[in-house]
N, C-alpha and C positions, 0 to 999 in steps of 0.2 A: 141389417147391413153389418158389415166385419170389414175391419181395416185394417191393414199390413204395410207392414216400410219393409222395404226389400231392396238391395242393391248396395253400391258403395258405400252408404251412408250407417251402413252395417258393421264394418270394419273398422277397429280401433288404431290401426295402424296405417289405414288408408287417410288418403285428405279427400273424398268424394266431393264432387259437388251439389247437385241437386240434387234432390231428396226423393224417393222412388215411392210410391204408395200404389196399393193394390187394392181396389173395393171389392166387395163381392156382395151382390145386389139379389136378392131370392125371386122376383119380381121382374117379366120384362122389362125395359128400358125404352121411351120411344126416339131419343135425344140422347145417344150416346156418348155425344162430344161434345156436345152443352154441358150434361153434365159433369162432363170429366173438366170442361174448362171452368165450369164454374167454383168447382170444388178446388182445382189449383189456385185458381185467385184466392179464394178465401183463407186455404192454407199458407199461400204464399206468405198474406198479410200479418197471419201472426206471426209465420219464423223471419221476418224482419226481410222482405223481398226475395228468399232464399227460392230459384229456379224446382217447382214441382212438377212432377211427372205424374199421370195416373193412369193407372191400367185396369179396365171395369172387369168385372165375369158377370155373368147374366144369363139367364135361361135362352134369351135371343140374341146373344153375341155369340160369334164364329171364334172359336180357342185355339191359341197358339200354341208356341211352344215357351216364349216368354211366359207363357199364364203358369205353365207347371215350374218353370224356374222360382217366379215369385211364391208360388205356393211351397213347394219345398223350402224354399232358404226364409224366405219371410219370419218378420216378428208378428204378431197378433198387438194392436196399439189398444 
């Protein structure tokens, strides 16, 4: 698995708020939004309550166009 922050929180100039992360999962997924909610909880908790967003990729998830913005602009964490 590979993880990306991508989004406002990107920008040294910006005040972004929540924090945008990208997984990218080799592996179908059967829980797509379990997993994704579970994973912002647990992020959440470290950055001290801070609102996380995540957006999965997976062989069995349907790709947007969000997916290639975060992929281009993203950091690799």
């Amino acid at each position: 698995m590979q993880a990306s922050v991508f989004g406002s929180r990107l920008d040294d100039e910006g005040s972004g708020g929540d924090l945008d992360i990208l997984l990218q999962i080799p592996h179908p997924v059967d829980n797509p939004a379990w997993l994704a909610a579970q994973f912002s909880a647990r992020v959440s908790r470290v950055v001290d309550g801070r609102k996380v967003d995540v957006l999965l990729i997976a062989p069995n998830l349907q790709r947007l166009p969000i997916h290639d913005i975060a992929l281009s602009r993203g950091q690799l964490l």
